[in-house]
N, C-alpha and C positions, 0 to 999 in steps of 0.2 A: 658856358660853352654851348656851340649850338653846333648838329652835323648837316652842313647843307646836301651834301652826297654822300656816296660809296667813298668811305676813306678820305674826306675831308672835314677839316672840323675848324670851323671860327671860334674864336677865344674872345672872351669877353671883359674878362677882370684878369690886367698881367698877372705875370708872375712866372715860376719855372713849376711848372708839371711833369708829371708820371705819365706816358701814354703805353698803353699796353696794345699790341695786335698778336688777334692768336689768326693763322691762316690753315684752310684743311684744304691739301689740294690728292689731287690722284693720279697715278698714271697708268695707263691703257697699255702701252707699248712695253716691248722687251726690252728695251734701254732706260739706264738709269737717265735721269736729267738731273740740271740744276736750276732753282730760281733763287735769285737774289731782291733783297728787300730791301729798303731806306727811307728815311725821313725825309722832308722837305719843308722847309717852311717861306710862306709867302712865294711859291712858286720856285724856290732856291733849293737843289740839294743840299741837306748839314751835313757839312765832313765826318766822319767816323761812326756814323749811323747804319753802315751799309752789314747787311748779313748774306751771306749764301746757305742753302740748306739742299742737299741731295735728293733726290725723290728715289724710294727704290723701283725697280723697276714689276714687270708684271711677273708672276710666278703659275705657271699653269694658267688655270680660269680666275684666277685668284688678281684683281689690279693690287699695285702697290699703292701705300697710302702716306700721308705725310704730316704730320699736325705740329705749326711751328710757333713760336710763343718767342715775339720780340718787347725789350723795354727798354724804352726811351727816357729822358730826359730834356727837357727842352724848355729854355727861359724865352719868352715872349712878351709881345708888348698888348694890349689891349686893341682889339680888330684885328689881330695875324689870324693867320689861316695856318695851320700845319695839317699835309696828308702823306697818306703812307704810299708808295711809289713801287 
C-alpha cells in the first residue's frame, strides 16, 4: 500500500483489508453540527460505509470537540485506490 495524499491510499497486493480512520475535528460555534464520513473506492462510493457523528457544540470559551474512529472492510483488486470521503 502506498498513501499518495490526504486520505487516499493505492493498494498494491489484493485482497480484503481493514482500513481504520480516526478524524479530530472541533467546533467554534454555538450549534451542534454534523459530519458524515464513507469510503470510496476507485473513485466509487461503497454502499453501507457511510457514518455520521454529531459535533457538540461550543460551551462558554470552551469549543466542542469530536474524535471519530471509523472501520472499514473493503475487498480490492491490486492498483485500486480506496479514500475516505
Amino acid at each position: 500500500m502506498s498513501s499518495q495524499s490526504s486520505g487516499v491510499i493505492t493498494i498494491t497486493n489484493a485482497g480484503t483489508y481493514r482500513i481504520v480512520a480516526e478524524l479530530a475535528t472541533s467546533n467554534t460555534t454555538s450549534a451542534n453540527y454534523t459530519i458524515s464520513i464513507w469510503l470510496a473506492k476507485n473513485g466509487t462510493n461503497i454502499a453501507g460505509t457511510g457514518s455520521k457523528y454529531d459535533v457538540p457544540s461550543k460551551h462558554g470559551s470552551s469549543d466542542g470537540y469530536l474524535i471519530a474512529v471509523a472501520n472499514f472492510f473493503v475487498t480490492v483488486a491490486a492498483g485500486d485506490y480506496v479514500e475516505l470521503m
